[in-house]
C-alpha positions in Angstrom: 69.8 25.4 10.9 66.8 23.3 10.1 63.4 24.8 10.0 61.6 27.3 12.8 59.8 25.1 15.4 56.5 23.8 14.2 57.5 24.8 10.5 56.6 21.4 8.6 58.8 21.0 5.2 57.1 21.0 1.8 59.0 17.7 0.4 57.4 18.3 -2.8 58.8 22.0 -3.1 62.3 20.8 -1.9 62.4 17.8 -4.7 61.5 20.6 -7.5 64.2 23.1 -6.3 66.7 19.8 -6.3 64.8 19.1 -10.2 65.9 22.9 -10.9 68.9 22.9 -9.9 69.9 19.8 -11.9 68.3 20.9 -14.5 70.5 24.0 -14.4 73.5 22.2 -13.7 72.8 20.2 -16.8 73.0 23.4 -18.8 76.0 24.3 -18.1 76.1 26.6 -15.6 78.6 26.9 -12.7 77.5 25.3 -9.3 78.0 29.2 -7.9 75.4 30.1 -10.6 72.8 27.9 -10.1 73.2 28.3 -6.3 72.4 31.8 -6.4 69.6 30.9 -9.3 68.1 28.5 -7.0 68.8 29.8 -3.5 70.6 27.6 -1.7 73.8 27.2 -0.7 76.3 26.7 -3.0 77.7 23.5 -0.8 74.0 21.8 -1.5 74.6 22.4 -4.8 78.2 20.6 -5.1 76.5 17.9 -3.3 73.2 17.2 -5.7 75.7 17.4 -8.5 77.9 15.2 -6.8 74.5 13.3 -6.5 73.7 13.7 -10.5 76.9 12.4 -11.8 76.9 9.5 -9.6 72.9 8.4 -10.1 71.2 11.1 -12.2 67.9 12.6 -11.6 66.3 9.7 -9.3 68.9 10.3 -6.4 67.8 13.6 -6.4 64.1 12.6 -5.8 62.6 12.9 -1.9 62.9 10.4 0.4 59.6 10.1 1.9 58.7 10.5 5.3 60.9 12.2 7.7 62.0 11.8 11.2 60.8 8.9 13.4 57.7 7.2 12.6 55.1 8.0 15.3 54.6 5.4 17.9 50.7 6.1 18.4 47.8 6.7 16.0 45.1 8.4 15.9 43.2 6.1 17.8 45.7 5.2 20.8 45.7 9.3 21.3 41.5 9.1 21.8 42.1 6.7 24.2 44.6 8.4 26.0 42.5 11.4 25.7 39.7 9.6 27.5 41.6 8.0 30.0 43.3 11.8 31.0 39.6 13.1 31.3 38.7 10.1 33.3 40.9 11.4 35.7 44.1 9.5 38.0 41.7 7.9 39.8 40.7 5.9 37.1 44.1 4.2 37.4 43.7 3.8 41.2 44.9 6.6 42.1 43.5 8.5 45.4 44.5 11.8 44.0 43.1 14.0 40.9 47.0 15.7 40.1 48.2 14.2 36.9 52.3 13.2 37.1 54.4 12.4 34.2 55.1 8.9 35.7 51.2 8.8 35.6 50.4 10.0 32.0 53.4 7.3 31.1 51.4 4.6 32.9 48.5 5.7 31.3 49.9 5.5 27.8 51.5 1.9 28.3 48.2 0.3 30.2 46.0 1.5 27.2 48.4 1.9 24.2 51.1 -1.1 24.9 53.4 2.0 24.3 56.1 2.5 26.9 56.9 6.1 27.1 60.4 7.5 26.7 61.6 9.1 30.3 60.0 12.5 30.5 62.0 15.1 32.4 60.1 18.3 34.0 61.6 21.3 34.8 59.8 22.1 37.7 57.8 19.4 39.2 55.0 22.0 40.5 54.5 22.8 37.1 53.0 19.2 36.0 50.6 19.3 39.2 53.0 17.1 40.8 53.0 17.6 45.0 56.3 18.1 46.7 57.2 16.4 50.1 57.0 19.1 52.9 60.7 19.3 53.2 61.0 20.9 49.9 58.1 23.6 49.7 58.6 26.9 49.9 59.1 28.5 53.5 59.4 25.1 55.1 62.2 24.2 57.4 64.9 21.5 56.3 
């Protein structure tokens, strides 16, 4: 399930409903009970109390950071924003039209980065030129 796109989670919120529900559970109350109390599902509850007995409260703290760790800062991104405004030709290139296989160069010559492979799903729609062969109208 997860969270909407673009929806960042509130670590701090999430420890305190895990603090609650422990809390709860420490009470006495059934893990049905608390999950309803709480609002979560009753299977996270079985598992933070699970969690409790084995550790106690400190398991149940958040872990930090999640997902991957970026592999730019702040500063490699204003580069790479200066090198996209000086244009493709700035790399050598005798066009203006930006390509992913460009930006990627452009990341790794300025941020020692070396892109994951980028897939498009319509080349046209990156600026990228297609050989005559493939354009619209044109003969094979």
């Amino acid at each position: 399930m997860g969270n909407p796109a673009g929806a960042k989670r509130d670590l701090e919120a999430l420890e305190q409903r895990r603090f609650r529900a422990a809390a709860l559970l420490l009470k006495g109350l059934s893990e049905t009970e608390v999950a309803r109390q709480v609002g979560v599902h009753r299977q996270s509850v079985n598992r933070w109390a699970k969690q409790l007995a084995s550790g106690g409260r400190r398991v149940l703290r958040k872990a930090g950071r999640a997902g991957r760790k970026p592999l730019l800062q702040e500063n490699d991104l204003r580069r790479i924003e200066e090198g996209l405004t000086r244009g493709p030709e700035g790399l050598g290139y005798h066009t203006s039209r930006w390509t992913a296989a460009r930006v990627a160069e452009l990341i790794e010559k300025e941020c020692g980065v070396r892109p994951p492979g980028v897939r498009l799903a319509h080349p046209e729609a990156a600026g990228m030129e297609l050989p005559a062969t493939h354009r619209p109208g044109a003969g094979v």
